[in-house]
VOGU-3710 file (C-alpha; in Angstrom, 3 decimals, decimal comma):
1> xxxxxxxxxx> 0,000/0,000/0,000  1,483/3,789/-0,826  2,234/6,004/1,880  -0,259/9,422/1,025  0,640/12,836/2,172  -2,225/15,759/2,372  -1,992/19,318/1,956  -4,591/21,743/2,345  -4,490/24,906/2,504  -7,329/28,260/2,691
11> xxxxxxxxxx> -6,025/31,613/2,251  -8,699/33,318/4,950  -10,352/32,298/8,319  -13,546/32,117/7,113  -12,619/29,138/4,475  -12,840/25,577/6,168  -10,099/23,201/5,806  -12,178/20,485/6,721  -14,462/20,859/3,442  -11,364/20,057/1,242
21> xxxxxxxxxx> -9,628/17,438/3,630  -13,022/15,441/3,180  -12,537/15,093/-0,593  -8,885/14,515/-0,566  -9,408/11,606/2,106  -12,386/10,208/0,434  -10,166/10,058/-2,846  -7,627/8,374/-0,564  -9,679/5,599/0,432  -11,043/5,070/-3,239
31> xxxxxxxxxx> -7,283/4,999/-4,093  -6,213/2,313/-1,482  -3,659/4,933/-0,609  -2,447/4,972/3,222  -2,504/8,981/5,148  0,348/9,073/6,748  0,752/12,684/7,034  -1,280/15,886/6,800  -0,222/19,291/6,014  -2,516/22,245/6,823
41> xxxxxxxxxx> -1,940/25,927/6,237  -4,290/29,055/6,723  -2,460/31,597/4,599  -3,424/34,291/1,511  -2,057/32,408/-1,831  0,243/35,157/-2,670  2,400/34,693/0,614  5,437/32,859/0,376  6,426/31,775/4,045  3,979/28,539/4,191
51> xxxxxxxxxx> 5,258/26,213/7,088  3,072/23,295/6,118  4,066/23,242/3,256  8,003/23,722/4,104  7,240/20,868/6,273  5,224/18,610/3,969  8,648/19,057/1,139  11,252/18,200/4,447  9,276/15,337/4,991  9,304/14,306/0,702
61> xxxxxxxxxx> 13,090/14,611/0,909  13,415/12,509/3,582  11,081/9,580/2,059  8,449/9,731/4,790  5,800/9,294/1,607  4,896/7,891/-1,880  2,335/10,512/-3,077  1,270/13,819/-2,292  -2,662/14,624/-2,488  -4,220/18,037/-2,942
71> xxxxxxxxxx> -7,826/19,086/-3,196  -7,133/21,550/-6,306  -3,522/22,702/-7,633  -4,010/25,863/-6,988  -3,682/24,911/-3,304  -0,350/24,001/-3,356  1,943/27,049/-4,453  1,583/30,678/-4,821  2,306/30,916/-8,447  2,699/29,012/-11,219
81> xxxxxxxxxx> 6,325/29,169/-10,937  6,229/27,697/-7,721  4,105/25,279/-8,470  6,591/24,080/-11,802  9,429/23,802/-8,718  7,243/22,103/-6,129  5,988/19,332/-8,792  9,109/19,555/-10,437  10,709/18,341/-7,183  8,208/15,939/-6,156
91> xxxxxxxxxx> 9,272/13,797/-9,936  13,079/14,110/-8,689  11,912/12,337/-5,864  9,739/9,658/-7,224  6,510/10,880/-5,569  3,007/10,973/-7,390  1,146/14,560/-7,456  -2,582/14,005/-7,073  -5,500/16,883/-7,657  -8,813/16,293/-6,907
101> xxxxxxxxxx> -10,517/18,795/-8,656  -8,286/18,677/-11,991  -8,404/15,048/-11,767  -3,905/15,121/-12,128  -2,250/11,420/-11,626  0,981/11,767/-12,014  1,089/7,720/-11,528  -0,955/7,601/-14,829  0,382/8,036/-18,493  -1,294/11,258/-18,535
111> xxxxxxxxxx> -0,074/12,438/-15,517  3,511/11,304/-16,546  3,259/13,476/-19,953  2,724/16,425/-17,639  5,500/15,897/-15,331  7,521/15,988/-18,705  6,312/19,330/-19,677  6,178/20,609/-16,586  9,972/19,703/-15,857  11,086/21,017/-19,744
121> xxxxxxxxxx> 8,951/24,816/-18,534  10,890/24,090/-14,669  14,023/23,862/-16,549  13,919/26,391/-19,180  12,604/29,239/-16,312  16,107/28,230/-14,846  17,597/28,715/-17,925  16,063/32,363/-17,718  16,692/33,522/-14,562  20,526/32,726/-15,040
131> xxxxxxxxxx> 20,449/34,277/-18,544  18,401/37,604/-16,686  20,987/37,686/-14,352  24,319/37,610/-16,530  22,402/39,723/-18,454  21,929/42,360/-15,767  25,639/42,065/-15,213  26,659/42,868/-18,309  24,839/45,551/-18,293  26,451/46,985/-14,928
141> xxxxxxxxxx> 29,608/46,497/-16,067  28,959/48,254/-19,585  27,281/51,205/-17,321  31,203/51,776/-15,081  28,975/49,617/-12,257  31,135/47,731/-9,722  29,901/43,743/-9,806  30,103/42,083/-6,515  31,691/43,585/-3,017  33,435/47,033/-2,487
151> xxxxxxxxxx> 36,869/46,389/-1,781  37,496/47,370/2,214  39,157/50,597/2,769  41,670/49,963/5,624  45,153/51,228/6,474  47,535/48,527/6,331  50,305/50,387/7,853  48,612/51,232/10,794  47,160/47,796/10,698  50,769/45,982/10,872
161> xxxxxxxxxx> 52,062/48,915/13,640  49,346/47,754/15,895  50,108/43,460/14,957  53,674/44,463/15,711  52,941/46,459/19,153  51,209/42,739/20,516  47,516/43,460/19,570  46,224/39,887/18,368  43,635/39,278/15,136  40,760/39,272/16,954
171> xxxxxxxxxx> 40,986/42,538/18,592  42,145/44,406/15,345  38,978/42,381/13,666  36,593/44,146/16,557  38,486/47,475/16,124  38,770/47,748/12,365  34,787/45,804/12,424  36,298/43,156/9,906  36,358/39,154/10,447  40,212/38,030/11,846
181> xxxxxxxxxx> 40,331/36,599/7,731  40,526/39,964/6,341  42,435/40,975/8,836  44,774/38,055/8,132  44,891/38,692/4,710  45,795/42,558/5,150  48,610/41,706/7,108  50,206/38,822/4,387  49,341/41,089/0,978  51,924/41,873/-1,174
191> xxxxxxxxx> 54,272/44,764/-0,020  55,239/47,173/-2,640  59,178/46,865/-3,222  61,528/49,843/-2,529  61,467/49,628/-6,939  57,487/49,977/-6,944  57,154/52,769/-4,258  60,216/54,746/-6,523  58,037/54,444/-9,440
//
């Protein structure tokens, strides 16, 4: 028998959880599946921080299930996007996605065509979010931005004075508000040559 996981979820108080958990557990049954767990979550469909369902995806990766029912897809992430990842996941993990109001079986033929599309979209939004962002770069650069950190602004000399007059890393880390790494690597750079500082 396959281990079933539920998630429900109802974006205001006045919604009922218990109206969709009904369907999903009557579908269950019909199914021969075995509920395990159940994942609940009373928050507005745009909102990203959704602890059942962080919880419910813990619990996938550690194998605690063999399919994942919902009472409509819509349920399940807060944008289509989200929902490509989240099913997109659950097929890297060899667990079925059921809906019960779009009638979705990924353990069917049909179902399995979708998980193929759906990974191809998952993939090819990765595809343009990396190509966005190298973009954007590229851009920056073209424009006289700096890319990545500002380089820290600290006095070396004084830096090595105080190493020499006994004052350890981590109290020139808390005085010069740096981690005891940069500090480190202050004190080892390269010092210019009696050559360099002529020219």
């Amino acid at each position: 028998m396959k281990r079933a996981a539920i998630y429900v979820r109802v974006s205001t108080v006045d919604q009922n959880l218990e109206t969709q958990l009904l369907d999903v557990r009557l579908m269950a049954s019909q199914r021969g599946l075995e509920i395990v767990c159940e994942y609940r979550d009373r928050v507005s469909g745009a909102k990203a921080r959704r602890p059942g369902l962080d919880e419910m995806m813990r619990d996938a990766r550690r194998g605690k299930f063999d399919v994942v029912l919902v009472w409509a897809s819509d349920r399940l992430a807060r944008s289509v996007v989200h929902f490509l990842q989240v099913l997109d996941e659950l097929n890297h993990l060899s667990i079925e996605f059921v809906s019960f109001r779009e009638q979705i079986d990924t353990g069917a033929a049909l179902g399995r065509a979708i998980v193929v599309i759906v990974g191809a979209i998952a993939e090819l939004e990765r595809a343009l979010i990396v190509e966005r962002v190298r973009s954007g770069m590229r851009r920056a650069k073209l424009e006289g931005q700096r890319i990545g950190r500002r380089p820290l602004d600290l006095d070396r000399e004084a830096i090595l004075s105080e190493r020499q007059r006994g004052q350890s890393l981590g109290q020139l880390a808390r005085t010069y508000r740096v981690s005891r790494t940069t500090i480190h690597r202050v004190l080892h750079e390269h010092a210019p040559t009696s050559q360099e500082q002529v020219a």
